[in-house]
N, C-alpha and C positions, 0 to 999 in steps of 0.2 A: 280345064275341067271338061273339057270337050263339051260344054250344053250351051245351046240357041237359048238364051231367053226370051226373044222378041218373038217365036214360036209359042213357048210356052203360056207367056201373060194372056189372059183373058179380057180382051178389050174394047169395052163400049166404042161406037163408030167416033161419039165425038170425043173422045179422052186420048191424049198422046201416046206416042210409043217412045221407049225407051235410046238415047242414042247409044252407037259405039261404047263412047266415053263412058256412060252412064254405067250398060253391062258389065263391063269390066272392073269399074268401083264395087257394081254387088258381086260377081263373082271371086275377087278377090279380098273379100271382108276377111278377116283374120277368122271371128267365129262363120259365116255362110262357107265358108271353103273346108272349112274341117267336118260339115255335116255329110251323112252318107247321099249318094247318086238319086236314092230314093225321095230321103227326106226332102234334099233340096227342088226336087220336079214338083212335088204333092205343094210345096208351100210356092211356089213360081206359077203353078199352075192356076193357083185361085187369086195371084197377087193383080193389084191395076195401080196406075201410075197419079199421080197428081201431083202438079206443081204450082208454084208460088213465085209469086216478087218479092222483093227485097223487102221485109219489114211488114210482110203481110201474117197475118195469125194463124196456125194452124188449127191451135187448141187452145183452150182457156182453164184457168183452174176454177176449178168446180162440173166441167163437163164430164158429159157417162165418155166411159171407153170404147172408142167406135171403131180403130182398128188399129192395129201391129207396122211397126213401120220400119224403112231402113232410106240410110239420106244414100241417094245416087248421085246427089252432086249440091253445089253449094253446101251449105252447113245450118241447124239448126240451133237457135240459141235457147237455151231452155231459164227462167226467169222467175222470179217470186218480188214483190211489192209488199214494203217495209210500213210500218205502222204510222209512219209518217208521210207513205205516197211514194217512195223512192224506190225505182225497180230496181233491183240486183240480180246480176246477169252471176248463175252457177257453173255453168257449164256450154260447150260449144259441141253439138253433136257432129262429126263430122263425116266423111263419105264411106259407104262400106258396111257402117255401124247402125245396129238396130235396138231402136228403143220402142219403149210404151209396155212392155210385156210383161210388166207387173200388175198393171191396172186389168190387163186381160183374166189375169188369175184371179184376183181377187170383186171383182166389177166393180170397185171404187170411184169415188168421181175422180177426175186429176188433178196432179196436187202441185202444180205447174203450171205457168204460159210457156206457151211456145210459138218462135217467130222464126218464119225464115232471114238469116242471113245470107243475103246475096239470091240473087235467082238460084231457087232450091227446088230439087225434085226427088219427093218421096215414092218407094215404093211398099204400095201397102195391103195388109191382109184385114180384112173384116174379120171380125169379134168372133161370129157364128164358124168361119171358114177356119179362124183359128183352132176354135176350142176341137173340131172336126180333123183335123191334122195332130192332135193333142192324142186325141182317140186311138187314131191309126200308128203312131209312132211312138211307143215308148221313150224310144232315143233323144225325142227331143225334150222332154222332162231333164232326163241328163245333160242332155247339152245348157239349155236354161239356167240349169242350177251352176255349171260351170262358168257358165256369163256372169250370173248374180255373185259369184265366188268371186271371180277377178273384182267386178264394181267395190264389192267390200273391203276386200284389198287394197284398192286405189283409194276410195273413201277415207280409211286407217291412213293411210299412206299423208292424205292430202293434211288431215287434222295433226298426225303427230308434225309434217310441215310447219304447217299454222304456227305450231305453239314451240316448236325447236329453231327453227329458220331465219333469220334476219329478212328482210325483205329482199335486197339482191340475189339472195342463195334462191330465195323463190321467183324471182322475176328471172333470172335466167336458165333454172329448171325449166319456168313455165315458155319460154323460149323456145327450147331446146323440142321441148315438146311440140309446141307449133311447128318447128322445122320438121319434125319426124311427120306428122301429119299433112302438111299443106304446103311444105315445102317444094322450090319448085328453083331450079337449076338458072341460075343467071348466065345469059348468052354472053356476054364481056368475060365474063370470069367463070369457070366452071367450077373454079374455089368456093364459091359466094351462092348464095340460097335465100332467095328471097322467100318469104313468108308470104302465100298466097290468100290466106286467111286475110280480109281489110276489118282489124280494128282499131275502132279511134282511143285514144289512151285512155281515156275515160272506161272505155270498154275492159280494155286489158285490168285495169286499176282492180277494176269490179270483181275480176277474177281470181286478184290478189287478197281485196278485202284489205286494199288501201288507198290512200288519197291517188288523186289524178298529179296532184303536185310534187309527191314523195316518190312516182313510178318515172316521173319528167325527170326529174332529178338522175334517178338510178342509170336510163336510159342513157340519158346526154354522160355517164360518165362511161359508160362502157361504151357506149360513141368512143372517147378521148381514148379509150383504152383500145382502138382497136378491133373488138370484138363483134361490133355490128356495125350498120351505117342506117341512119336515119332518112325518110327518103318522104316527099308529099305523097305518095302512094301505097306507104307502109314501110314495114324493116324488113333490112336486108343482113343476113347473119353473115358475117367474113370469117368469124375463125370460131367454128365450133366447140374445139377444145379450148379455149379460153374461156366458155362459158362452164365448158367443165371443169374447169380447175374452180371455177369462183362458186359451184355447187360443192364438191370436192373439200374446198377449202374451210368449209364451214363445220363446226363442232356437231 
């Protein structure tokens, strides 16, 4: 894209700057790389940096909307608490991807927790800076609506899952999906993809919207099958099309 971002950010003396690795996660976001040269300087320009430890809060539900965000490293886990006290974990924002910009539109409170997973670095635009980039750019109205298109899609996508799917068909969908995201090349075997995402099964479980016991299950057979390998440090996928076939396979 030819642009400096670490130029561009506007940055309090005590607040970080972005590394290497960071830039390159937001410059290559599937939606920030498809906006015009313009748009993406004006929103870089008024963006600052702030990061997190593992398991620390960003945001809570019920807070005002205080700024626009995109994860440059680590992953955001976004969460809701069950009438019984039980958190369930909906989704995992990961690097590239920007969220919050619904609550911008409408100044709602937030209708979410959200925690970093793993040392996490957001970068983010204030409310006021936002709605000011809103003004000047048409284009990003359309890009927006283009985001919230895909979300809807995936949403549809996730529910017709839910209620057609067996559990294995979704547990190595949601796999597969991990691989495509946080995937990350094993130096023994350049076959093999470890999933750089660390969740504990209970986590994963959550995402399925099934027991920790019934996902132990699924995993240890697609273990025996070959298809992954089980590891104290997370999973590691060995044959990707094997999980496609067991997606594939399903009515």
């Amino acid at each position: 894209m030819g642009m400096n971002i670490q130029s561009l950010i506007r940055q309090p003396l005590d607040e970080p700057m972005l590394t290497m690795e960071e830039r390159e996660a937001i410059n290559h976001g599937r939606w920030f790389s498809s906006l015009s040269p313009s748009l993406r300087h004006d929103i870089l320009r008024c963006a600052f940096v702030k990061r997190y430890q593992d398991g620390d809060l960003i945001c809570a539900r019920g807070d005002p909307p205080a700024f626009w965000s995109a994860v440059a490293k680590g992953a955001v886990r976004v969460s809701s608490t069950s009438i019984t006290g039980k958190q369930i974990t909906l989704t995992y924002v990961e690097p590239g991807v920007w969220f919050g910009d619904v609550a911008m539109f409408d100044g709602d409170a937030r209708t979410h927790d959200a925690y970093a997973h793993g040392a996490t670095t957001l970068l983010c635009v204030a409310r006021s800076d936002f709605r000011k980039i809103l003004d000047q750019h048409v284009e990003l109205y359309e890009a927006l609506l283009r985001l919230h298109a895909r979300r809807i899609r995936t949403l549809f996508g996730l529910v017709e899952d839910l209620n057609t799917l067996p559990l294995r068909a979704r547990l190595a969908k949601q796999l597969l999906h991990l691989c495509r995201s946080y995937g990350v090349p094993c130096l023994a075997n350049g076959q093999e993809t470890r999933i750089g995402l660390q969740l504990a099964q209970e986590e994963l479980a959550q995402l399925l919207g099934a027991s920790r016991q019934r996902v132990n299950q699924e995993l240890k057979t697609m273990e025996r099958e070959g298809a992954i390998r089980i590891e104290p440090g997370g999973l590691v996928v060995r044959d990707r099309a094997a999980l496609m076939r067991i997606v594939e396979s399903e009515p």
